[in-house]
N, C-alpha and C positions, 0 to 999 in steps of 0.2 A: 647406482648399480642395483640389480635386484638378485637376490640370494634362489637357486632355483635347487630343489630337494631333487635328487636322482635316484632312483634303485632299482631292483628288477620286479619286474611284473609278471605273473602269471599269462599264458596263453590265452584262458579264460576269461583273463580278468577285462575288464571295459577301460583302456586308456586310447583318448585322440592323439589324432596325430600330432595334435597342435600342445600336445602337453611332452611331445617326446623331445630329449634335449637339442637331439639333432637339427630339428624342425625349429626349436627355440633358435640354434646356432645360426640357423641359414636367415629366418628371421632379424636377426643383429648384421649378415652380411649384406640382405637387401638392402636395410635401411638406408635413406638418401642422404644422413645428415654429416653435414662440412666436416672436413678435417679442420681439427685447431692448427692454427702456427705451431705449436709448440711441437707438437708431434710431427706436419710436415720437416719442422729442422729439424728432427730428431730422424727421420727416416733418409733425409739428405748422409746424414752424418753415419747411419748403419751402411748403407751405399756404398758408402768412402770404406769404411771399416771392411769389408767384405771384399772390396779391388787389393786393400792392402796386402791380407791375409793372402790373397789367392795370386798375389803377386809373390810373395816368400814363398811358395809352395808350389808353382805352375812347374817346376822341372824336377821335383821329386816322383818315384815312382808311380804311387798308388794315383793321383795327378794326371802325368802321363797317360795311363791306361785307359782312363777313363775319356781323356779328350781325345783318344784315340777310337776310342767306341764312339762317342760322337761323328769324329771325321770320318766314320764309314757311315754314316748315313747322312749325307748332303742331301740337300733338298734343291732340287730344281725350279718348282712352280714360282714364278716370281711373284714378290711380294710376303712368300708366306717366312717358315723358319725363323730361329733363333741363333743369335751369336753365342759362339764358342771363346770363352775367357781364350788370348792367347790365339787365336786363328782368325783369317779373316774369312767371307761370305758365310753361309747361309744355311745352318742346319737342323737336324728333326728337333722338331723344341724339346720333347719329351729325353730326348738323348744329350741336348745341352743343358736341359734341368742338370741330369745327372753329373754331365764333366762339370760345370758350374759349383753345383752344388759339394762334391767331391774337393775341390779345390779351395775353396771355402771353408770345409771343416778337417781338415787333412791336419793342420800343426796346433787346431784347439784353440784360436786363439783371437776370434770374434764372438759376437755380444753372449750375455745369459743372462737367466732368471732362473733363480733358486725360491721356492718354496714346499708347498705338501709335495710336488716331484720339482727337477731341475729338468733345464732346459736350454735350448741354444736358439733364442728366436728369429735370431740371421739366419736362419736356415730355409724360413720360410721366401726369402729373397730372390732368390736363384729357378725355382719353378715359379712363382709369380711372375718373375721380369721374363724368364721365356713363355708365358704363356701373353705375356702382354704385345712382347715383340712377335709373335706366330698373328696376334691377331689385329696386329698393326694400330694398339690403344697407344694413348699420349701420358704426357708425363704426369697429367692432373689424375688420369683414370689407373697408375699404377700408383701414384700417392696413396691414392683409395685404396685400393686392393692389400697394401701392405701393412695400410695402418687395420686393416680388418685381419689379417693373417697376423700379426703381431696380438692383437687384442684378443681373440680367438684361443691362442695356445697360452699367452700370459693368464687367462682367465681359468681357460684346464687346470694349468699347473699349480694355481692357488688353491683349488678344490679335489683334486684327486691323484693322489700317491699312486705312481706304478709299479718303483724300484720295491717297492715291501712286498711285491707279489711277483720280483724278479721279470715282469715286462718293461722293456727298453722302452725310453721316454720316446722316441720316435713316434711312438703310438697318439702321443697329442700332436704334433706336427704334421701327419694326412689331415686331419679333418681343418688344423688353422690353414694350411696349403689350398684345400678345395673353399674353405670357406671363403681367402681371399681373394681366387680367384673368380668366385661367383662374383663379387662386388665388384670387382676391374673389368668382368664383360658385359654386368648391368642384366644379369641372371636372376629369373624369379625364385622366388621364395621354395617351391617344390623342385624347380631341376638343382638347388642350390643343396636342399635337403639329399635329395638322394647321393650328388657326389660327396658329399658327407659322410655317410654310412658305408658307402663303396672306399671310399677313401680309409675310414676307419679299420673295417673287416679286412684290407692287403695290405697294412703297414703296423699290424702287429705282429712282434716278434719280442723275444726273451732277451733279458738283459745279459747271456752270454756274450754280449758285441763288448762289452767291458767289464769282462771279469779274467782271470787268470791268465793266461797269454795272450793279451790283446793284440791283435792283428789290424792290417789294414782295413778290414770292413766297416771296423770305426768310423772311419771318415766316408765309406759311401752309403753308409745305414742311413743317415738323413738324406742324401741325396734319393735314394733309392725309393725314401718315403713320398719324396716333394714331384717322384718321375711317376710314382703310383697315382699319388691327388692328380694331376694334370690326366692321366688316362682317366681316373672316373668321372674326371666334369668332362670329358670328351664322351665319354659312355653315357652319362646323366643327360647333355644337352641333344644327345639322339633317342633320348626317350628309355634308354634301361634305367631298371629302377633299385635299389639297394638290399641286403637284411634289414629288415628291418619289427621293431624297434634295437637298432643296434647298439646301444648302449644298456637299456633295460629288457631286453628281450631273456625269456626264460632259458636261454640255452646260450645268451648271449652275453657281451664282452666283463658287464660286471660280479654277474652269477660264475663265467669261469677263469675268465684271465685273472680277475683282482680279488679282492676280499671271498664273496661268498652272497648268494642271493639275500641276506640278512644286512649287508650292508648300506646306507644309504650315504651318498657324496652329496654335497653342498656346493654347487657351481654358480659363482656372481657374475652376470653379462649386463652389459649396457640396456638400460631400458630404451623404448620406443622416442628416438629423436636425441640421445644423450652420445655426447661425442665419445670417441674414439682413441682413450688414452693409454693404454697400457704398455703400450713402447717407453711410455716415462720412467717407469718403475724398474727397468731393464738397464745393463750396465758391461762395461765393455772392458778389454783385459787389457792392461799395460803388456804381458808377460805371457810365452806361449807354453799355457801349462792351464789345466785343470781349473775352475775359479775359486773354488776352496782350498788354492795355494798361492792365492793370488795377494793377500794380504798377509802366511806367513812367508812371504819370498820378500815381499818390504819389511817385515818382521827382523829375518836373518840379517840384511843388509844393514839395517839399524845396529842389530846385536853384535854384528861382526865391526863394525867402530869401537861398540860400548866396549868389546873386551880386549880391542888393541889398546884402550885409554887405560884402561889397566893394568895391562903387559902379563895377559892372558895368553894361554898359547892353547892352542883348538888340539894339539896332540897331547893334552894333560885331561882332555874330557873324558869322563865318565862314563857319562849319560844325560842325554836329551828327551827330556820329555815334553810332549805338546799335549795340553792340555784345551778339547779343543768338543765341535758339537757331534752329534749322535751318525749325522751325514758323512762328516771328515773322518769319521775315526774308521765308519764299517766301509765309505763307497776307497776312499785317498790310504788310509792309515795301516798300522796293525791288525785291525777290529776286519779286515776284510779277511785276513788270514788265507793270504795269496805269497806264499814261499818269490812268487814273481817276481813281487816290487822291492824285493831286496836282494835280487841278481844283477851281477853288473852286465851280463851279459843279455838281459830282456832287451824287448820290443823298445821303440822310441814310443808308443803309443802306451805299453806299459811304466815308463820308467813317467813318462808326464800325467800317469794318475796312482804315482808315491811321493806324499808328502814326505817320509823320510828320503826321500834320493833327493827330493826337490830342495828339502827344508836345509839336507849337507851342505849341496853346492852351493846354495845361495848364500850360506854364511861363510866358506872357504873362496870365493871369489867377489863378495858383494855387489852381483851386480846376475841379471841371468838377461841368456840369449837363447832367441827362437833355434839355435841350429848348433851353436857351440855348445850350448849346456849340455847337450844329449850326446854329441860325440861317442860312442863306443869306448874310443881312447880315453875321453873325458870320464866315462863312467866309471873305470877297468882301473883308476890309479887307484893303487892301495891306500892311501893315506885316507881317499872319499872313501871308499869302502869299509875304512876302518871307522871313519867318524859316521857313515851312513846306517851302518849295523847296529850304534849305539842311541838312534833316533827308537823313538816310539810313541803311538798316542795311546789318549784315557779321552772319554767319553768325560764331559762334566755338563751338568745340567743347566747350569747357567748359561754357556754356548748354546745347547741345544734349544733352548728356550727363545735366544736373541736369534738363533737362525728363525724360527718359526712365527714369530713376531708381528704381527699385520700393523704395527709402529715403524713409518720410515727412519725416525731417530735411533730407535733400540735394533732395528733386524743387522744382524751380523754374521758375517762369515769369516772372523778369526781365528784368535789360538791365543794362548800363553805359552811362552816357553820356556821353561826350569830348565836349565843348564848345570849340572852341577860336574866339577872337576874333583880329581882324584885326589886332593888333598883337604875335600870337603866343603870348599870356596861354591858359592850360588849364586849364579844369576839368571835374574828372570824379567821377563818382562810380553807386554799382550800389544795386540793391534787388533780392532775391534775388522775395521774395514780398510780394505785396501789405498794406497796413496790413489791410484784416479778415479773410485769410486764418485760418485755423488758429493760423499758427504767427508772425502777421505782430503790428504792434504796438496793433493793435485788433482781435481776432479778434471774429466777432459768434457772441454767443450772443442769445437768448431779446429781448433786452431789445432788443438793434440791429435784429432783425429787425420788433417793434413800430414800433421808431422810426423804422425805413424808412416800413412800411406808413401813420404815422401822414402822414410828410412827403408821399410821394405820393398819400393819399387826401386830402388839404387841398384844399377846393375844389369836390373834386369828389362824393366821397361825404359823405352827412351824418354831422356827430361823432357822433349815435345809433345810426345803421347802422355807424358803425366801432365802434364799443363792443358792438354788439350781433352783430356777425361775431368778432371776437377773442375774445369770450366763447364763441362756439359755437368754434371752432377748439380752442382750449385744454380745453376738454371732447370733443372729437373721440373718444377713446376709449366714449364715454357715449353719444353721439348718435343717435337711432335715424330719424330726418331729415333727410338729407343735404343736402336744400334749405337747410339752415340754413347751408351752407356759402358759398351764393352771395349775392351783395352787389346791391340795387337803387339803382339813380338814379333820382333826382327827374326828371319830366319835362323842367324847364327846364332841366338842364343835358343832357342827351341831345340837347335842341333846340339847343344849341350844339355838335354834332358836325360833323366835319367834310361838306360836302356830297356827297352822291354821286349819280350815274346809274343811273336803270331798267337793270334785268338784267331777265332770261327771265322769271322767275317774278315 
């Protein structure tokens, strides 16, 4: 990897093109060199990850609407279009980005990457594989494209913080979006560039999408990013051309969205001919909630044994305290001082980014689920609410320190939790990293990721349509059909969606 210095440049000042990060980006998307194994099974396995999730979520609202905005623009012309999750023929790719992508980040609970920002790198999935199927590439040429759209935003997110200047991480997601798909349609180096900086300057926006009463546009703010990338490498491959230098430019994204023209970012990309791994480093949630709850929801589960072994009873607590990193405490915690996340009556979108809602239930029921946990009803019982209000985080250095960590042994995204009861009785105990993290005591390979898919497509897709997608998936490299990638529902269960209202079209 080579470490590349970023900051803003004067108008005045003499910088090439070739030195601008964007130009570096598109640089690393041209490049021709092989995907390793390791990463093709690894993009296999986000694939799987991304049917499952969007199988538990195709008939919730926000879902809905969205693949309903898609089914109004059907595409005719044969050959071209993309598949719509959940519908069958052929529509505007830029608009099945959207419903795709929508459905996919709707219950939070496919892949990320946490460092200087966080991020959801299955995000980039959904506008890549529609712009692959609009342009009728094969299963080898979205390989590519993905593993460059993964490596692209893993790489931002290592080197430049958004959330500390209140821009919503979406903002690295256009540029790995357009980057990936430069390399899945075998795009030079300058139209690559410009959908880059086009893709950059419409898909920033402020981290209002997760803050105080989080709303449904949570889950289409990625989408929304990944429908933006696809227009500018459409705009790019016709010859318009970007802001640019848009990352260093005086007026431009670093001078005023982030820090201050004074500051400079440190960005590592693959040098010239060096594969394409940053999908490795990325990790996928057992649990549908937030992923700096994801190791203390195995936390609780543990703790809520320890204190039936000792004939503990969760209505004699105190206070809960989670002792946890500088991330968890202000984005998930107390520390964000959002009255929200300790209403029973919040968002389902708010209540899965409060560690205390989260850190309750999981130890009053040992065990969480993508749809029961949130229940309203489930929230609303006084006894959660009474042990929920007695949760709290603190910031301790030591976490924040193993969160930020460029040691895959030391980086962490835990907690400690001090328990202590009303007769002054303590228990505590930590979880560094999640049970299917990597390195955690169930890491998922190959087979967790089926068995996800298997649990959340019950019901909803049929056991032949799931055997007949996991078989096209795991042949991915082979596929010269990329519609085979997409999953239909029977009509009666679509007619159990949630209901929605007439829009524009």
């Amino acid at each position: 990897m080579i470490d590349h210095s970023v900051r803003t440049r004067k108008s005045a000042e003499e910088f090439p093109i070739e030195e601008h990060l964007a130009y570096k980006i598109a640089q690393v998307a041209a490049d021709p060199v092989e995907v390793p194994a390791e990463t093709e099974e690894m993009i296999i396995n986000r694939i799987i990850d991304n049917a499952a999730v969007s199988a538990a979520s195709a008939l919730r609202r926000p879902v809905t609407v969205a693949r309903a905005m898609a089914a109004a623009r059907p595409v005719a012309t044969e050959g071209k279009g993309a598949s719509v999750f959940g519908l069958q023929g052929k529509y505007g790719a830029e608009w099945a980005a959207l419903a795709n992508g929508t459905a996919v980040r709707e219950l939070d609970f496919h892949d990320t990457f946490l460092a200087a920002e966080y991020s959801h790198p299955g995000d980039n999935i959904p506008p890549i594989l529609a712009a692959a199927q609009q342009a009728g590439t094969n299963g080898k040429q979205l390989i590519r494209g993905l593993a460059t759209g993964y490596e692209i935003q893993v790489d931002l997110v290592r080197g430049m913080c958004l959330h500390e200047h209140k821009i919503d991480h979406v903002a690295h997601l256009g540029p790995s979006a357009a980057a990936g798909m430069g390399t899945l349609l075998d795009l030079d180096v300058d139209t690559i560039y410009q959908a880059i900086g086009q893709a950059l300057h419409t898909t920033t926006a402020t981290r209002q999408s997760r803050k105080g009463l989080i709303s449904s546009w949570k889950a289409f703010a990625p989408a929304f990013a990944g429908k933006m990338a696809m227009e500018a490498v459409d705009r790019a491959m016709r010859g318009e051309g970007a802001p640019a230098p848009i990352w260093e430019g005086e007026d431009g994204f670093i001078a005023w969205m982030l820090h201050s023209p004074e500051r400079t970012y440190t960005i590592p990309l693959p040098g010239p001919g060096e594969e394409k791994r940053g999908i490795l480093d990325t990790y996928t949630k057992e649990h549908s909630a937030e992923y700096q709850s994801q190791a203390p929801i195995d936390l609780a589960r543990r703790m809520k044994a320890t204190l039936e072994d000792k004939g503990l009873k969760l209505g004699d607590i105190e206070s809960i305290v989670l002792h946890t990193s500088h991330h968890t405490h202000y984005v998930i915690g107390t520390g964000a001082n959002d009255p929200q996340k300790m209403d029973p009556k919040a968002s389902r979108e708010t209540l899965d980014h409060s560690i205390m809602y989260i850190f309750a239930v999981a130890l009053e029921d040992g065990t969480w689920h993508h749809q029961r946990s949130y229940d309203p009803e489930r929230a609303a019982r006084p006894e959660t609410v009474a042990l929920w209000h007695k949760v709290s985080t603190v910031e301790d250095e030591e976490w924040t320190r193993r969160y930020h960590s460029t040691d895959p042994n030391e980086k962490a995204f835990g907690a400690r939790a001090v328990i202590t009861f009303a007769d002054g009785t303590v228990v505590d105990d930590e979880l560094a990293v999640a049970d299917a993290h990597p390195l955690g005591a169930r890491p998922f390979a190959r087979e967790q990721y089926i068995a996800k898919f298997r649990t959340l497509a019950e019901g909803i897709v049929a056991p032949e349509e799931q055997d007949r997608f996991l078989a096209a998936a795991e042949n991915l490299a082979n596929l010269e059909d990329l519609s085979e990638l997409n999953i239909e529902l029977a009509d009666d269960v679509l007619a159990t969606a949630a209901p929605i209202k007439e829009g524009l079209f």
